[in-house]
C-alpha positions, -999 to 999 in steps of 0.1 A, spaced: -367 416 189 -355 387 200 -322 385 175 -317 415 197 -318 397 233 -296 368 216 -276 396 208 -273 413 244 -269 382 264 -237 375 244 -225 410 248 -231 405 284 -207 377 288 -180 401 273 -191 426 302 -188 402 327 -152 390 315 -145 423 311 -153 435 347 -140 403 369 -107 412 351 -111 446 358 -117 436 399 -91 409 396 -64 440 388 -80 460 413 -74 436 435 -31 432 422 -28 467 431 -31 462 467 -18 423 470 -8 408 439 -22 370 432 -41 368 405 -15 381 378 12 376 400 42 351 387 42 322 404 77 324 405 88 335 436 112 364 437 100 375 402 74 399 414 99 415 434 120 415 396 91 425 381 90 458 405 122 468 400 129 471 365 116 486 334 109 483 299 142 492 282 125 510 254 112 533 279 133 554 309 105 573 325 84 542 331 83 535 373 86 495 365 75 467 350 48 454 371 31 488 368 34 488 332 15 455 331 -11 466 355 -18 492 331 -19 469 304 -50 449 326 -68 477 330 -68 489 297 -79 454 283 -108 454 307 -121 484 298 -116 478 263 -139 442 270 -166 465 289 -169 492 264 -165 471 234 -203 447 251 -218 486 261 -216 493 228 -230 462 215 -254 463 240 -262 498 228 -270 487 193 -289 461 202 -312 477 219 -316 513 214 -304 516 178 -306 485 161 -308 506 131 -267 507 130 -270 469 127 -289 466 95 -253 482 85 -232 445 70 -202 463 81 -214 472 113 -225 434 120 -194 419 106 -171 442 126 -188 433 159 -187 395 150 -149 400 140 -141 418 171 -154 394 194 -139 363 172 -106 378 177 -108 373 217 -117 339 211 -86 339 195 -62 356 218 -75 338 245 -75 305 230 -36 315 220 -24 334 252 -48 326 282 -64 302 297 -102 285 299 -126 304 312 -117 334 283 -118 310 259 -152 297 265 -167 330 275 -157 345 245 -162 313 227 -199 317 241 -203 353 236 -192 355 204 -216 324 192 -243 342 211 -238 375 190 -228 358 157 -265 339 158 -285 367 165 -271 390 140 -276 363 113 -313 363 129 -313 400 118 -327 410 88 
């Protein structure tokens, strides 16, 4: 069981990410500074335009918002439902494909956020994916 515990921590990491980004755009809606440019004037762009492929969009900034939130809740569910495995059916992880999936998921935010973002990301997911990667190679 403990594989499994090695397993959840690292999927917690992802959750926590997952929902301090999720507060952090909360937070944007109301007074943007997190994912606000730090150019000024180019919020105020940002506002009041749109994507060009798309006419019935209110404007950029929301458009990006949305794009926050999504990738937060995308973080959360994807460590629920490796949290899920781990513990109350670790039955779906004796499945290869299953356990290289989840490994291959989380390796992919290292990625992105080693590419596109900044630190913290990176060693979170860094850590969380290390953290999952060992205890599924503890499995089985």
């Amino acid at each position: 069981m403990t594989a499994n515990w090695i397993i959840v921590t690292g999927a917690v990491l992802f959750f926590v990410l997952g929902a301090l980004h999720f507060l952090m755009t909360v937070a944007d809606m109301k007074e943007p500074k997190k994912f606000a440019p730090a150019k000024p004037g180019l919020l105020e762009e940002l506002h009041n335009t749109r994507m060009a492929f798309r006419k019935d969009l209110k404007s950029f900034w929301r458009t990006y918002i949305g794009f926050h939130f999504s990738h937060s809740i995308g973080i959360m569910f994807y460590a629920l439902v490796v949290i899920y495995c781990a513990l109350a059916r670790p039955d779906i992880l004796a499945d290869m494909t299953a356990r290289i999936g989840i490994v291959v998921f989380g390796a992919a935010y290292v990625l992105l956020s080693r590419s596109f973002w900044f630190i913290i990301p990176f060693i979170g997911s860094l850590l969380g994916t290390a953290l999952i990667a060992v205890g599924m190679a503890m499995l089985y």
